[in-house]
C-alpha positions in Angstrom: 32.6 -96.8 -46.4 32.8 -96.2 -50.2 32.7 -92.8 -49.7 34.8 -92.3 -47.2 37.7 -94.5 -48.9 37.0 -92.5 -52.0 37.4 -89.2 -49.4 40.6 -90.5 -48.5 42.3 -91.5 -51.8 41.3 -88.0 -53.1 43.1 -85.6 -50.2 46.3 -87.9 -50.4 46.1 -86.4 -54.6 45.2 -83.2 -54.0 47.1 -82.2 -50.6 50.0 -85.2 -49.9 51.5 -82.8 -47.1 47.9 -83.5 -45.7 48.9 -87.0 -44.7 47.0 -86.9 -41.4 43.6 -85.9 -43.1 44.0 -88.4 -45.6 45.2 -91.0 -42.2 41.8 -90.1 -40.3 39.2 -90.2 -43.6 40.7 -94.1 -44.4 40.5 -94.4 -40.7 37.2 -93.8 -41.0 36.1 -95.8 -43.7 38.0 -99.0 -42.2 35.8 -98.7 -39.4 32.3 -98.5 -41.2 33.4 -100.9 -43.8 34.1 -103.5 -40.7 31.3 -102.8 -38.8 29.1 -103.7 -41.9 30.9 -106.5 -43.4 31.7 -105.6 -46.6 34.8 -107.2 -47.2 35.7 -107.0 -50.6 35.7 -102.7 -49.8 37.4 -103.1 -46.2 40.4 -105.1 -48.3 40.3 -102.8 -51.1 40.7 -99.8 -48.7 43.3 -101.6 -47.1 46.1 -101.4 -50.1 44.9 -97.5 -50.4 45.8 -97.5 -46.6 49.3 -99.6 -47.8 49.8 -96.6 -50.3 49.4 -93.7 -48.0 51.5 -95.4 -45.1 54.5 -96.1 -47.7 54.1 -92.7 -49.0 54.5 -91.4 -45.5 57.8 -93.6 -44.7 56.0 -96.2 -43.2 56.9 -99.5 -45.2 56.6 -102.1 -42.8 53.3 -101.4 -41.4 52.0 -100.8 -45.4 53.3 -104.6 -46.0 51.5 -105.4 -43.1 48.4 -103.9 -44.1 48.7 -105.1 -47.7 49.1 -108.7 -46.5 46.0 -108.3 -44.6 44.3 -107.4 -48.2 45.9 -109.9 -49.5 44.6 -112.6 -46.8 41.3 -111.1 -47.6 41.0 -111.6 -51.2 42.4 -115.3 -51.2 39.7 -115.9 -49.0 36.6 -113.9 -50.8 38.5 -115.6 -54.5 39.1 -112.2 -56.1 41.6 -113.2 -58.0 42.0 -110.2 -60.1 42.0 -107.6 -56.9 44.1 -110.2 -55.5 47.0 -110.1 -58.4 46.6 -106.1 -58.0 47.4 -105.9 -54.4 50.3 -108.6 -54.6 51.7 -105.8 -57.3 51.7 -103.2 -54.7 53.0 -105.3 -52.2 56.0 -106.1 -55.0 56.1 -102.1 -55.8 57.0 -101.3 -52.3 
């Protein structure tokens, strides 16, 4: 999950015509990070996946996606990931 977010985040740097690798590696790490439950990654990866859609011309399903973050960290109470997703969703 980690890894794969990590993945992700580093092809949208290094190749940001490569939007489509960078799509399917997030992808990815949605899906293992759902299957096991871990939350606090599967919201975190999430406003990465907010990033890459706006960057791709895709606001409204980023704010959609960030909101779902956002949802996600109210509920967990991580307040300080909380604050810095809301900041995205503001910087969109």
């Amino acid at each position: 999950g980690f890894a794969q977010q990590t993945l992700a985040e580093a092809l949208s740097c290094l190749d940001p015509a490569d939007r489509e690798g960078s799509a399917r590696a997030m992808h990815h790490a949605i899906r293992v990070q759902q299957e096991i439950g871990v939350r606090p990654d599967l919201a975190r990866t999430y406003v990465g996946q907010a990033r890459l859609l706006h960057a791709g011309g895709e606001s409204e399903r980023a704010r959609a996606v960030l909101m779902e973050s956002i949802r996600i960290f109210q509920d967990i109470g991580m307040t300080s990931e909380l604050h810095r997703a809301e900041q995205v969703l503001r910087e969109l």
